[in-house]
Rosetta silent file (secondary structure, phi, psi, omega in degrees, C-alpha in Angstrom):
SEQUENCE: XXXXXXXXXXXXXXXXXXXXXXXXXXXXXXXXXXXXXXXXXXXXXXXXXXXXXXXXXXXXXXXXXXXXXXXXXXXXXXXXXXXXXXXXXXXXXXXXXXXXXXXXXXXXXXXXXXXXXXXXXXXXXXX
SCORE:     score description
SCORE:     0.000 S_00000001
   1 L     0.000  147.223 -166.963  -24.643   10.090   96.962 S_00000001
   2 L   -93.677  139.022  175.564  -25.032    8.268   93.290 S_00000001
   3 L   -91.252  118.807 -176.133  -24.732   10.682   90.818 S_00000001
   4 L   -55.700  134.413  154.482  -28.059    9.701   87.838 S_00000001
   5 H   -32.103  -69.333 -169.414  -26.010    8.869   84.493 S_00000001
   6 H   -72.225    3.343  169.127  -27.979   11.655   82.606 S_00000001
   7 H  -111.148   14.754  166.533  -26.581   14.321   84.690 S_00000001
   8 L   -76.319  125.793  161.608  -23.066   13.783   83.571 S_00000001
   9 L   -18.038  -50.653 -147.449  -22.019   16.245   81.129 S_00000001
  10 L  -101.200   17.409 -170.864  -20.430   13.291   79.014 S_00000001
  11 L  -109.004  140.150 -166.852  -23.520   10.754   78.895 S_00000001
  12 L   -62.138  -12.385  167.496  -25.022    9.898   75.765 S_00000001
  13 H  -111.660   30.435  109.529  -28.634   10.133   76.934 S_00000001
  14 H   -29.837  -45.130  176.964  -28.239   13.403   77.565 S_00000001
  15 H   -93.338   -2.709  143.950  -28.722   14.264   73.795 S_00000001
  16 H   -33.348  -86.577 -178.300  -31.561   11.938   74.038 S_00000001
  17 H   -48.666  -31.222  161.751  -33.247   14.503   76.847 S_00000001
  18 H   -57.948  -30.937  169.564  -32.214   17.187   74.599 S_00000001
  19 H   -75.898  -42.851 -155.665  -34.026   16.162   71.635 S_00000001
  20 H   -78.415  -27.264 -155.559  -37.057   14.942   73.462 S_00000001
  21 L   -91.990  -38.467  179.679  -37.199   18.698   76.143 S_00000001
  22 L   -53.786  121.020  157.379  -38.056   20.818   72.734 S_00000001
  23 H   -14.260  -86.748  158.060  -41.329   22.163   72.748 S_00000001
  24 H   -15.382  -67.937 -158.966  -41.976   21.419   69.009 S_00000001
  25 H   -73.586  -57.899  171.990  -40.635   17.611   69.541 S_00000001
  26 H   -56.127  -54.298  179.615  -43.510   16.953   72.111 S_00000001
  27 H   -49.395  -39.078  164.864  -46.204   18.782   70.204 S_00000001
  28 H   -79.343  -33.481  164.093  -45.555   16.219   67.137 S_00000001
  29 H   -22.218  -65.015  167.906  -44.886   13.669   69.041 S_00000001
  30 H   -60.878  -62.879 -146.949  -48.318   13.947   70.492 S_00000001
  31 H   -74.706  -63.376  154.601  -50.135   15.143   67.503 S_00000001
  32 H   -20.420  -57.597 -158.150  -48.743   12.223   65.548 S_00000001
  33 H   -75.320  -49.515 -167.638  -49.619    9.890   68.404 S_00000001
  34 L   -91.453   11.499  178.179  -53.688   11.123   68.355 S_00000001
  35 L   -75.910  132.877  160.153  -53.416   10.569   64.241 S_00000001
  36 L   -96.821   32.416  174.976  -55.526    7.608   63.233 S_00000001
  37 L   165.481 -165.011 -176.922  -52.933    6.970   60.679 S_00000001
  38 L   -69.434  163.064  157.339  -49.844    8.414   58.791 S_00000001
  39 E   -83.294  134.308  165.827  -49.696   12.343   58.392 S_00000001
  40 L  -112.907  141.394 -134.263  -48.923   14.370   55.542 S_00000001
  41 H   -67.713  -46.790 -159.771  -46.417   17.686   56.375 S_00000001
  42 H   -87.290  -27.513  171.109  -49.136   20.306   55.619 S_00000001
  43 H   -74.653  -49.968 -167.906  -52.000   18.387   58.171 S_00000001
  44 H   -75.511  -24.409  171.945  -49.794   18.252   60.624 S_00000001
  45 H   -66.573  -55.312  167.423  -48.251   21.817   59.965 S_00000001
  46 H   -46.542  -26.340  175.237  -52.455   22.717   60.656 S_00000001
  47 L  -125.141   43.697  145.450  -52.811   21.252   63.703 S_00000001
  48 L  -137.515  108.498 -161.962  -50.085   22.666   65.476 S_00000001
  49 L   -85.049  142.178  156.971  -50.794   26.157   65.105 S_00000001
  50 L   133.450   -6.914 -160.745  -47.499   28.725   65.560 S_00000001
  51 L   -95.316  146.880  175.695  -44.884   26.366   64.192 S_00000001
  52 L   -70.902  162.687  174.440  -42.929   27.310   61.103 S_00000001
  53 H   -72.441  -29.234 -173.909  -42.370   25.170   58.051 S_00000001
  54 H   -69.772  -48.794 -169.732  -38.808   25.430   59.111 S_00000001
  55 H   -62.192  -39.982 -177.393  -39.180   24.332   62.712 S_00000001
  56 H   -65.768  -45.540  145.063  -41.411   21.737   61.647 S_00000001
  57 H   -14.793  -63.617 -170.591  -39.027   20.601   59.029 S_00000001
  58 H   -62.619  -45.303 -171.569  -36.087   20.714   61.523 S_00000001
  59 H   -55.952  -70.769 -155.803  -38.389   18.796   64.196 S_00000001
  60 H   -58.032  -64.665 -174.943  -39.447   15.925   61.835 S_00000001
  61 H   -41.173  -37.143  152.554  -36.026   15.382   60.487 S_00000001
  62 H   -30.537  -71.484  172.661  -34.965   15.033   64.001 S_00000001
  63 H   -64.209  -71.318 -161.390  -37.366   12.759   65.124 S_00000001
  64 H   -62.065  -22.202 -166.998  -36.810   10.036   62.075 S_00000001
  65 H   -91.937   -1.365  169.399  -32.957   10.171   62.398 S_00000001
  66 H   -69.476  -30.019 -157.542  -33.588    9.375   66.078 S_00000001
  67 L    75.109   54.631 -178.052  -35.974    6.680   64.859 S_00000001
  68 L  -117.625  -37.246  162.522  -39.270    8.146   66.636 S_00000001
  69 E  -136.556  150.398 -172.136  -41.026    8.818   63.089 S_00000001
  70 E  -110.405  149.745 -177.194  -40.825    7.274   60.016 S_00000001
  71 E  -125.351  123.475  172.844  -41.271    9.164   56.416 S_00000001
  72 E  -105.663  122.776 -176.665  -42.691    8.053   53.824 S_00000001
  73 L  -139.519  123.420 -179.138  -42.558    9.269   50.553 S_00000001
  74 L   -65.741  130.702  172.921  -44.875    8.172   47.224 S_00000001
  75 L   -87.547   71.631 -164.072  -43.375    8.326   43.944 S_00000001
  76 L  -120.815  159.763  147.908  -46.677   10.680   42.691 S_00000001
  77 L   -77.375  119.947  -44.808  -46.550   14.273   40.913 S_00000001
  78 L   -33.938 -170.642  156.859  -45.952   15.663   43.275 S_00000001
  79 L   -75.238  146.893 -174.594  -44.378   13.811   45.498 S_00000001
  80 L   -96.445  164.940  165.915  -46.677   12.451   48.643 S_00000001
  81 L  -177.624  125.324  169.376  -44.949   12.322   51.966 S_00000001
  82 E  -158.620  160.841 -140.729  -46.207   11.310   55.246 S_00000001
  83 E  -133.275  129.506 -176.067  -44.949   10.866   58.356 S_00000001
  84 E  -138.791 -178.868 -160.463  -46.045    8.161   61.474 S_00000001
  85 E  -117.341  160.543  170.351  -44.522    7.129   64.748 S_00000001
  86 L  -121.126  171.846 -179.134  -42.581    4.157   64.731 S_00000001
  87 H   -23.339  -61.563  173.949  -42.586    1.432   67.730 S_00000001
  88 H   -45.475  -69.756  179.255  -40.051    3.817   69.718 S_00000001
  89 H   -27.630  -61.213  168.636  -41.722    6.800   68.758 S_00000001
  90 H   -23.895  -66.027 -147.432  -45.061    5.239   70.057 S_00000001
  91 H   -64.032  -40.555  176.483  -43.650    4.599   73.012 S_00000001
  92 H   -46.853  -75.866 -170.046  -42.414    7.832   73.679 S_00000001
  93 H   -63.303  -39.458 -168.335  -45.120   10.029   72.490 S_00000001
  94 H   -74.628  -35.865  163.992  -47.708    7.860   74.687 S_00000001
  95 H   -65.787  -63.543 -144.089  -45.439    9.739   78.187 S_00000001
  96 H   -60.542  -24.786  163.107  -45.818   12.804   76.326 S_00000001
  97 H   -56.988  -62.606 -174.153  -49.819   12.523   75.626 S_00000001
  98 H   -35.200  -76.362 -150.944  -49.575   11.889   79.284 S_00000001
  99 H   -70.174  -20.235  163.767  -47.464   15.064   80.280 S_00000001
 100 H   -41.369  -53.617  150.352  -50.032   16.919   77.672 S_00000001
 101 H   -33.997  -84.395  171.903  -52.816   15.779   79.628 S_00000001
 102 H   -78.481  -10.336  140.329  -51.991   16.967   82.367 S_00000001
 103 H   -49.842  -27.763  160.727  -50.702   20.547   81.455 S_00000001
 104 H   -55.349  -77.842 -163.348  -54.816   20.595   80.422 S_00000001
 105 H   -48.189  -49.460  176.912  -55.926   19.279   83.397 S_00000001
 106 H   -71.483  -31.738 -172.026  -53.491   21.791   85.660 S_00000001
 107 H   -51.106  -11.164 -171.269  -53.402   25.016   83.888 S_00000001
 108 H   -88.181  -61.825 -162.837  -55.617   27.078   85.447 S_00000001
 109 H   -63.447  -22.375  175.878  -53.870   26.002   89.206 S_00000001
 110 H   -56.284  -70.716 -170.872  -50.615   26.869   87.178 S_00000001
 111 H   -87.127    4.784  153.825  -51.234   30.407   86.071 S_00000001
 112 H   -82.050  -81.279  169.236  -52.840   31.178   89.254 S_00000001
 113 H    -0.803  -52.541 -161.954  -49.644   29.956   90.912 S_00000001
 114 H   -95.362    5.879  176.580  -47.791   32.347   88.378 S_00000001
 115 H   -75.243  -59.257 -138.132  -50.484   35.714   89.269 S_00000001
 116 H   -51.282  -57.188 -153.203  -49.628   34.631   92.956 S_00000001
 117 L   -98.254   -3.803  171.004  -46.062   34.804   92.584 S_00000001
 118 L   -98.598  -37.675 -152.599  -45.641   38.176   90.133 S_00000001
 119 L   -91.944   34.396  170.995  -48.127   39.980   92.091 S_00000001
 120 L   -87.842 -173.880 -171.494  -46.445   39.629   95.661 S_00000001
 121 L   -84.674  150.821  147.224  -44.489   42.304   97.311 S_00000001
 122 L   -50.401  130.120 -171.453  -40.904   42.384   96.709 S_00000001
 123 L   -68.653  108.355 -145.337  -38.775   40.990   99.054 S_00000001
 124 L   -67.658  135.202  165.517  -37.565   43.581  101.892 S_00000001
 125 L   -83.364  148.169  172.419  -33.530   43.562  101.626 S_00000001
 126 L   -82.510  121.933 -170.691  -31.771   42.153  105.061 S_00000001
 127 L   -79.026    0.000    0.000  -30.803   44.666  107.657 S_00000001
């Protein structure tokens, strides 16, 4: 049997699936993605409601040193900064819209699935 590349401890697109499996990293991704243009840090901190300025912080820098979003920042008083997907990013975020999509479309068959399965009987030990 072939062992997949990304399930070797030592393969480099592993921290690729690491960056990308964060919550946070999908939610901008997406959010970004359904943006009719660039974002500035405080709109986009607004439409993802629970996330911290820190997480979000932590997220975006993430994403641009990956090359997934690009930041832009205006030399105004303050300073302007906003944030877009770049080609990769695009590309990306357009699965994740996807995988978004269909956590919508499924949830209800989900969290029945998860009543179903807390409220069964406990499993009888083997005599």
């Amino acid at each position: 049997m072939d062992t997949v590349q990304s399930y070797l401890r030592a393969c480099p697109a592993r921290t690729v699936l690491d960056a990308l499996a964060n919550k946070w990293t999908l939610l901008v991704l997406s959010a970004l993605r359904r943006s009719a243009g660039p974002v500035r840090f405080n709109a986009l901190r607004r439409q993802l409601e629970g996330i911290t300025q820190k997480s979000l912080t932590q997220t975006l820098r993430t994403l641009e040193r990956d090359g997934l979003v690009d930041r832009a920042v205006y030399p105004t008083v303050p300073p302007r900064v906003e944030y877009s997907l770049t080609e990769l990013g695009a590309q990306v975020g357009e699965m994740f819209t996807v995988l978004g999509d269909w956590a919508e479309e499924h949830v209800g068959e989900i969290l029945s699935a998860r009543e179903a399965f807390d409220n069964r009987p406990a499993p009888q030990p083997l005599r």
